[in-house]
C-alpha positions as CSV (number, residue, x, y, z in Angstrom):
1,X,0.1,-4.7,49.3
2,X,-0.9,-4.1,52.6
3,X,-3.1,-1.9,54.8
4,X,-1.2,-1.9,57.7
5,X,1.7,-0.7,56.3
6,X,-0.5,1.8,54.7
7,X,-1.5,3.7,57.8
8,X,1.9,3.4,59.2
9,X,3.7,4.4,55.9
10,X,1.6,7.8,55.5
11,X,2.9,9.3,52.1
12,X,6.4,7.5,52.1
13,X,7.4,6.6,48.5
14,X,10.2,4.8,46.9
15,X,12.3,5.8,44.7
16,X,12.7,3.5,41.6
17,X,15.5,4.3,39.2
18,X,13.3,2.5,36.1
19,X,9.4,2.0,36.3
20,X,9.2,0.3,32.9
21,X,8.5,-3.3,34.2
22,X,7.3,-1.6,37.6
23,X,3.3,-0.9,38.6
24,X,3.2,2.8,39.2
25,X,1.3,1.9,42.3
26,X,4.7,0.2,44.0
27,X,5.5,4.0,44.6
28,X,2.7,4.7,46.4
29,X,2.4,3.9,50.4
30,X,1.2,0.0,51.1
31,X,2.9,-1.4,49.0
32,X,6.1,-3.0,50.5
33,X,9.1,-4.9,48.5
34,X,10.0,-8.3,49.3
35,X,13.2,-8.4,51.2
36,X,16.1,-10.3,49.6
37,X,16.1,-12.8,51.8
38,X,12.8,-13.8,50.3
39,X,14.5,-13.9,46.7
40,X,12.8,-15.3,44.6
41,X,9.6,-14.8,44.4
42,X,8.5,-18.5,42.5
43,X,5.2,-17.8,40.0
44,X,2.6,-21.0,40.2
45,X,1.6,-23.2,37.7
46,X,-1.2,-21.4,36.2
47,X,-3.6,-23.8,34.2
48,X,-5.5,-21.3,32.1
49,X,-4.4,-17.9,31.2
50,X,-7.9,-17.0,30.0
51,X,-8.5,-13.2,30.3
52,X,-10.3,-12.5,33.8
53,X,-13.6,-10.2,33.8
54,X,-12.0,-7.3,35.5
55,X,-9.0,-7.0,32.3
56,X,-6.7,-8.3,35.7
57,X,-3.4,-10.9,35.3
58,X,-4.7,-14.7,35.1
59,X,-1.9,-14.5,38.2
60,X,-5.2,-12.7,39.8
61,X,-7.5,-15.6,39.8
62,X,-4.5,-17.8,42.0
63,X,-5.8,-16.5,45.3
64,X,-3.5,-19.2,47.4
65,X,-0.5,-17.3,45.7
66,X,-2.3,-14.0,46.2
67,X,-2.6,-14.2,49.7
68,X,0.6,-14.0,51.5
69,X,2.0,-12.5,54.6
70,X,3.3,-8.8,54.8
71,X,7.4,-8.8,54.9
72,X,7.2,-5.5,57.0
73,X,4.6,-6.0,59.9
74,X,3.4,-9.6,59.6
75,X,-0.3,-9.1,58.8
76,X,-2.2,-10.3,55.8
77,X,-0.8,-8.5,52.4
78,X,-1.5,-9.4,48.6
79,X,0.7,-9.9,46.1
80,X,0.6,-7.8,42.8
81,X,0.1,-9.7,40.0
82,X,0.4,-6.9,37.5
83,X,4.1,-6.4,37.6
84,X,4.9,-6.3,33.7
85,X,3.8,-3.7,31.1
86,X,1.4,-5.5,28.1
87,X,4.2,-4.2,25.9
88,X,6.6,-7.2,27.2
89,X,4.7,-9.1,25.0
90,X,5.5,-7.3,21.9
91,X,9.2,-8.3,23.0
92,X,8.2,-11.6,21.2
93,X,4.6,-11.1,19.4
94,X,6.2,-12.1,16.0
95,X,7.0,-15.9,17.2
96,X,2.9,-16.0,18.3
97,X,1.8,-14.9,14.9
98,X,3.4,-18.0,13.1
99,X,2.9,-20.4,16.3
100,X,-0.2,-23.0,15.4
101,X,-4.0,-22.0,16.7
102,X,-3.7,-24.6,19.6
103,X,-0.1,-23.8,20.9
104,X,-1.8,-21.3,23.3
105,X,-4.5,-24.1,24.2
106,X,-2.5,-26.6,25.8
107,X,-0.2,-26.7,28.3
108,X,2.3,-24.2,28.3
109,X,5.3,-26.3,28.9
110,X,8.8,-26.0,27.0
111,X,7.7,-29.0,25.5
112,X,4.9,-27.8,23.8
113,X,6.7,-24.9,22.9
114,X,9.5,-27.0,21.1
115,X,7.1,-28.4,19.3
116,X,6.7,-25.1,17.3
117,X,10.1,-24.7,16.0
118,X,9.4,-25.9,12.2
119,X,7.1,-23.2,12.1
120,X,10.2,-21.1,13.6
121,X,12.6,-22.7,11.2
122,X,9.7,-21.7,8.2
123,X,8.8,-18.5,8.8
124,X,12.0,-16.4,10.6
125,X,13.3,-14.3,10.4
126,X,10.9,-11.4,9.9
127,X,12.1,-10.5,6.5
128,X,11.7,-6.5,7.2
129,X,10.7,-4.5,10.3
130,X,10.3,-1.0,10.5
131,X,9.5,1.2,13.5
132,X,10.4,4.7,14.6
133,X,13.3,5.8,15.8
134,X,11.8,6.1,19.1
135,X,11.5,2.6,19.4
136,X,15.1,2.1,18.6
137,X,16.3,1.8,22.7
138,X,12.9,0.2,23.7
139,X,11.1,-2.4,21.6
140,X,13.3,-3.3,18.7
141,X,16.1,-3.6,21.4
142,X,14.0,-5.6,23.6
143,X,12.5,-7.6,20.9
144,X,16.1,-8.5,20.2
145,X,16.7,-9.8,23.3
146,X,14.3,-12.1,23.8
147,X,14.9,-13.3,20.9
148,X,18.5,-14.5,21.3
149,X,17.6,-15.4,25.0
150,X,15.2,-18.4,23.8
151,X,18.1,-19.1,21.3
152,X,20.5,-19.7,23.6
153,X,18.2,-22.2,25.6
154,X,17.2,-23.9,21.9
155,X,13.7,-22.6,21.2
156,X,14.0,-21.2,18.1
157,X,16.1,-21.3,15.3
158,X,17.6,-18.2,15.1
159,X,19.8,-15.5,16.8
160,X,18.5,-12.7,15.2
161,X,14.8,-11.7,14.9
162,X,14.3,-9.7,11.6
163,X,16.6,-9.9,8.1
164,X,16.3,-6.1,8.4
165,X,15.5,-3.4,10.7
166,X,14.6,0.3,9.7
167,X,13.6,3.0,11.3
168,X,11.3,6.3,9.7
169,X,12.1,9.6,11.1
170,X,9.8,11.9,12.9
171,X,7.3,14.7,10.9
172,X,7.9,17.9,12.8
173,X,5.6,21.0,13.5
174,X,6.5,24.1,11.3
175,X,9.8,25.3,12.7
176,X,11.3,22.1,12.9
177,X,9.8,21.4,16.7
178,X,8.5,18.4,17.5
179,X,4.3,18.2,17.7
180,X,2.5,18.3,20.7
181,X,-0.8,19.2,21.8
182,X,1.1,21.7,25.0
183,X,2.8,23.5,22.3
184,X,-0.4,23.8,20.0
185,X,1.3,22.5,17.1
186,X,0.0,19.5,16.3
187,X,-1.5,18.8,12.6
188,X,-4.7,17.0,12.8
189,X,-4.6,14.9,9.6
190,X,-9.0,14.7,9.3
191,X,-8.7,18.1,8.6
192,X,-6.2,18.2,6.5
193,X,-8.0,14.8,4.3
194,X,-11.3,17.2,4.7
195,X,-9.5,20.1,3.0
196,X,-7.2,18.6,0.7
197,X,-7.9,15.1,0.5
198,X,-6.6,11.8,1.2
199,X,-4.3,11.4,-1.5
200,X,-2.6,14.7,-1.6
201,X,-2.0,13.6,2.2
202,X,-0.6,10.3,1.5
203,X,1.5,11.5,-1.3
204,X,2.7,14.9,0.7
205,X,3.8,12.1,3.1
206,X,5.8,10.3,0.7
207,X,7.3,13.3,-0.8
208,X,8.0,15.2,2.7
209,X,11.8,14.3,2.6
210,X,13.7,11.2,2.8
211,X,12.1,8.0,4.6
212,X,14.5,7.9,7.6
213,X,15.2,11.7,8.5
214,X,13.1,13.9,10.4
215,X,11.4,16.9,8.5
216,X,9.1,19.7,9.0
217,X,5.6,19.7,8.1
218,X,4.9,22.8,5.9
219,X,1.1,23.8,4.6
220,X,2.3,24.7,1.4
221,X,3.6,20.8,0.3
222,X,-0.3,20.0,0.5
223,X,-1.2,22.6,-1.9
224,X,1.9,21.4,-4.2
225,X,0.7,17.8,-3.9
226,X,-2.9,18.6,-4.6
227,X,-2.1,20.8,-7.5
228,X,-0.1,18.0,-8.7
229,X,-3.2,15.3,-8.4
230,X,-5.4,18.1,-10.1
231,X,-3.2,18.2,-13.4
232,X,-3.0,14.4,-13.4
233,X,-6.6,13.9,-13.4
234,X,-7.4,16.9,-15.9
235,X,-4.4,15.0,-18.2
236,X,-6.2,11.8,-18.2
237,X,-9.3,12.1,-17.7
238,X,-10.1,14.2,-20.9
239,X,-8.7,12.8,-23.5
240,X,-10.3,9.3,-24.7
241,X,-8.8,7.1,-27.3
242,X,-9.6,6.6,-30.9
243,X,-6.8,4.6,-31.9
244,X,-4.4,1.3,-30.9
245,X,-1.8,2.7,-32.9
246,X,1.3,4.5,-31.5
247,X,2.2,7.8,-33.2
248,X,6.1,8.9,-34.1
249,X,5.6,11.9,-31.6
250,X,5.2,10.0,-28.8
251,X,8.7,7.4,-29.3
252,X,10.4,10.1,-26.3
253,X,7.6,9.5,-23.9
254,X,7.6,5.9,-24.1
255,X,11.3,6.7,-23.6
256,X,10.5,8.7,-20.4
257,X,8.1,6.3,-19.4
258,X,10.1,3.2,-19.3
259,X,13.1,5.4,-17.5
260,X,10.2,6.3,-14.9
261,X,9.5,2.5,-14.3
262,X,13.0,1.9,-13.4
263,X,13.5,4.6,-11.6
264,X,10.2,4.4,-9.5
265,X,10.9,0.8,-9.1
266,X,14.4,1.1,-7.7
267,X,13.4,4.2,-5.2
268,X,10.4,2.1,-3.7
269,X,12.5,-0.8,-3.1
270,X,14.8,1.2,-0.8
271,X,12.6,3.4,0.3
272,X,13.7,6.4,-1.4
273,X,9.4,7.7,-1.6
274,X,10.4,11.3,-2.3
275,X,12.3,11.0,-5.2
276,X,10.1,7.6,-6.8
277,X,7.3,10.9,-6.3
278,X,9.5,13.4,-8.1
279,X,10.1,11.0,-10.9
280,X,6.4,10.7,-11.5
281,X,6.4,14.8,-11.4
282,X,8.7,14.6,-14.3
283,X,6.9,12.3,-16.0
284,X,3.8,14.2,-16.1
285,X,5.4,17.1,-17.2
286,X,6.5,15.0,-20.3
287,X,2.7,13.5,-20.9
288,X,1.5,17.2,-20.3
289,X,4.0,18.2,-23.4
290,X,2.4,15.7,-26.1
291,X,-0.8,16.6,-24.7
292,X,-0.5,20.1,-25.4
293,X,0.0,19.3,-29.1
294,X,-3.9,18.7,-29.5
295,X,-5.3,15.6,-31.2
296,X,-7.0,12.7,-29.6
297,X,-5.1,10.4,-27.3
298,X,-3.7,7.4,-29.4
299,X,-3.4,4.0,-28.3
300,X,0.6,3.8,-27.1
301,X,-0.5,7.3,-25.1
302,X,-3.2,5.7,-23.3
303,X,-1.0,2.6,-22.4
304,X,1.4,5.2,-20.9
305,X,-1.0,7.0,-19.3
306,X,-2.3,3.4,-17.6
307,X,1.5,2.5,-16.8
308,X,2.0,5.9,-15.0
309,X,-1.4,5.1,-12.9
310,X,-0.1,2.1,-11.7
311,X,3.3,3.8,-10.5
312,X,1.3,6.6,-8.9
313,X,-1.7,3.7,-7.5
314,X,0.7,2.8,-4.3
315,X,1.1,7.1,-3.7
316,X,-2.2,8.2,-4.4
317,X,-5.2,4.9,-4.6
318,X,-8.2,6.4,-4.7
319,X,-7.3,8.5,-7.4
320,X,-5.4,6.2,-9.3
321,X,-8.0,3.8,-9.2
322,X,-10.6,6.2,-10.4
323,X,-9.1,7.1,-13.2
324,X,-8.3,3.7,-13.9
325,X,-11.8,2.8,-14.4
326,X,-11.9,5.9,-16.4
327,X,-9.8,4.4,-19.3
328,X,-11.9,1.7,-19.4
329,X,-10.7,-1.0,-17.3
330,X,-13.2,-3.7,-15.3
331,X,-10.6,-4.5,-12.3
332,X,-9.4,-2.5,-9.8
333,X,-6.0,-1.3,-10.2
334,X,-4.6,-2.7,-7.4
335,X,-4.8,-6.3,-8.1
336,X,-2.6,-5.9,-11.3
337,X,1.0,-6.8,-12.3
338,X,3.2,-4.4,-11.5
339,X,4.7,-2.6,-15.0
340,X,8.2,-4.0,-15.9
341,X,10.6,-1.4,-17.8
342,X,11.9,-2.6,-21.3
343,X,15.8,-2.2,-21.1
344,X,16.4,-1.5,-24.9
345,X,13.4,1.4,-24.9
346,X,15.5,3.3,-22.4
347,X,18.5,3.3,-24.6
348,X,18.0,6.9,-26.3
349,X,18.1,7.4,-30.5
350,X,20.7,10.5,-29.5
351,X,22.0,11.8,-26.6
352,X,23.4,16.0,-26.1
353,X,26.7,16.3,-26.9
354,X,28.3,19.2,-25.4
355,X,31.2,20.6,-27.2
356,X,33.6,22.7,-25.5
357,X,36.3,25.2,-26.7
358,X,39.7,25.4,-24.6
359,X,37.6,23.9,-21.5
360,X,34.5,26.2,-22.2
361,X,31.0,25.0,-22.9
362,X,30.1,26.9,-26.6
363,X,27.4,24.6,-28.0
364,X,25.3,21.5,-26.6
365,X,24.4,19.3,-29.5
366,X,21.9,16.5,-30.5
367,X,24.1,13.6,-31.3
368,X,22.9,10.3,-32.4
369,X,24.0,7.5,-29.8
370,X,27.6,5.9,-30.7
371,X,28.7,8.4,-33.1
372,X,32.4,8.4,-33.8
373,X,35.3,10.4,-33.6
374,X,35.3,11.6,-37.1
375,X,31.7,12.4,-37.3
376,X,31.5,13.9,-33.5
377,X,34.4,16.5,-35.2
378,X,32.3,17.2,-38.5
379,X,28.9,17.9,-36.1
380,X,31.0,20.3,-34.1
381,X,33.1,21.8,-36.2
382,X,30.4,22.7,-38.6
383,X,28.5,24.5,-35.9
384,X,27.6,28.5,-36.5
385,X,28.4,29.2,-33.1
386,X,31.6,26.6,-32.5
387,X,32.5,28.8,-36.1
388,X,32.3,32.1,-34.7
389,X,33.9,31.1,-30.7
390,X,36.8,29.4,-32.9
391,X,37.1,32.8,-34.9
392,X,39.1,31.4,-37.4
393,X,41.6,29.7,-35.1
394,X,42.9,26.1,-36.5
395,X,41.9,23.1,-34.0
396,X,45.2,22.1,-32.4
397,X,43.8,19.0,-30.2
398,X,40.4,17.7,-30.6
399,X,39.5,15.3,-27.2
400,X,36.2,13.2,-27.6
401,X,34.2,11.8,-24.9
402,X,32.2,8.9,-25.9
403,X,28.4,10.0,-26.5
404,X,29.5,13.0,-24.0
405,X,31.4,15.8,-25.2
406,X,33.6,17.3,-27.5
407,X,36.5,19.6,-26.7
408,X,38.4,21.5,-29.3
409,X,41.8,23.3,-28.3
410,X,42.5,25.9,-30.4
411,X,45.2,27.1,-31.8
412,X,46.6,30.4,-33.5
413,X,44.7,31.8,-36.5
């Protein structure tokens, strides 16, 4: 920078084509770029990179680089020392959080640096990163290329920074335009936690849409959600249990149940939130229906209704964890095992078989699971209303469709 060049410049401005790694003041009249002739520009060996008191580059307290002579007119100029953005260091953050608390206090030779690569070789590649799709061009591109920069001169291990790389779409204003504070459309989330609470926000979240695609934010999903926490905690918070025994009414829920483990399992693991939440919907429906037949909670009940807290603790904490404590347990919820689903209690007793005549659907059936030929014909044919669609005709074909359906081509009467 120089004054100089200041007065003579008036309001003259360059025209950069990127300002990303470029101080906004470069634009402004004094400052004056170093001719190529010049090139390049060699840094000093700083000994401390300390933060300064004025929140300045530690290239600001090397006043014998600082001080240099104006390329322009000659006269006494300074260079600028703030030429990179802070977010260059995200470019390579992760290799700092697994580099040892006294790599940063020596000298900052390659040397030094080398001698960090069995924590390299330990702890890379990240084994997930996620970020929004608006990073996708900027930092998780960048981020790439530093990486494979300090591979190719041997500094860490590997080519690639993360095992996987994901990106969450945007939540748009109602209307499906993007938020912002011009348009008047933005959604201040306090007021919506004031209002609704934080759960119904966190789980409205969750159940929006899918995890990478962008969706509209509509005011009636937080009354749905909310409505939703409001029947779980009227369902398990009012019933308290008089026995450890499991009654023969509820053998379908623990059915449900153990299908909703899987399920909500599976859908967390790849990110599939919405319908993990729509599982848990479903399963509460089911708990409602063996709640509505009166009668105390028995044992096998509770334990279902603590195994559907635990898949609803990582939508919905503060909730989950109250009612937690609710059915009697010391620790809090989110320091147990995660529930495991029991393969053979999803197999169902009997399964719907459909039975179709000439193609058409005339009757759905409960079957018991691996029911043969012979009996799958008996079931159906004995049917009132496969009786009266077959109106006395004589079965011409019969094709069976293991624990499926049933179709019957009929013949003349």
């Amino acid at each position: 920078f120089c004054m100089e060049c200041k007065k003579l410049m008036g309001s003259s401005k360059f025209k950069v084509q990127s300002s990303k790694f470029t101080k906004g003041e470069l634009l402004n009249p004094g400052w004056v770029p170093v001719w190529e002739k010049d090139l390049p520009v060699t840094l000093p060996n700083v000994q401390s990179y300390t933060p300064t008191d004025t929140s300045e580059s530690p290239l600001a307290n090397m006043s014998s680089w600082v001080k240099t002579t104006c390329p322009r007119c000659g006269g006494s100029a300074k260079r600028e020392t703030d030429v990179m953005p802070n977010w260059a260091g995200s470019s390579w953050y992760f290799l700092a959080y697994v580099m040892s608390k006294n790599a940063f206090k020596k000298s900052t030779s390659l040397g030094n640096w080398k001698l960090e690569i069995g924590n390299f070789r330990h702890f890379m590649p990240v084994d997930w990163y996620n970020g929004g799709m608006e990073h996708t061009v900027l930092h998780l591109l960048y981020s790439r290329f530093w990486n494979q920069f300090l591979h190719d001169l041997k500094l860490v291990p590997t080519s690639e920074p993360y095992k996987k790389r994901t990106s969450h779409g945007l939540i748009l204003g109602e209307g499906g335009i993007k938020m912002s504070k011009s348009k008047g459309n933005v959604v201040n989330p306090d007021e919506v936690v004031k209002w609704f609470g934080a759960d119904a926000l966190r789980l409205y979240e969750m159940f929006i849409g899918p995890f990478d695609q962008h969706v509209s934010w509509d005011p009636r999903g937080i009354v749905g959600t909310r409505r939703f926490l409001e029947r779980v905690w009227k369902l398990i918070s009012k019933q308290i249990p008089n026995s450890k025994n499991t009654s023969p009414k509820e053998k379908h829920l623990q059915y449900a149940v153990h299908q909703t483990i899987k399920k909500v399992s599976e859908d967390i693991e790849h990110l599939r939130m919405n319908t993990a939440v729509s599982a848990l919907m479903i399963l509460l429906n089911e708990m409602e229906k063996l709640s509505a037949r009166g009668g105390s909670a028995s044992g096998g009940e509770i334990r279902c209704k603590k195994i559907f807290l635990l898949l609803l603790a990582p939508f919905a904490p503060h909730i989950a964890e109250e009612l937690w404590k609710m059915l009697g347990e010391k620790k809090s919820i989110h320091v147990q095992p995660w529930p495991k689903f029991d393969a053979q209690k999803i197999k169902a007793d009997t399964f719907q078989l459909v039975v179709q005549i000439n193609g058409k659907v005339r009757a759905v059936l409960e079957a018991p699971q691996g029911i043969s030929q012979s009996e799958a014909e008996r079931l159906a044919l004995s049917n009132e209303r496969v009786i009266k669609a077959m109106n006395g005709r004589r079965p011409l074909r019969i094709i069976y469709v293991w624990d499926k359906l049933i179709n019957i081509v009929g013949g003349e009467a």
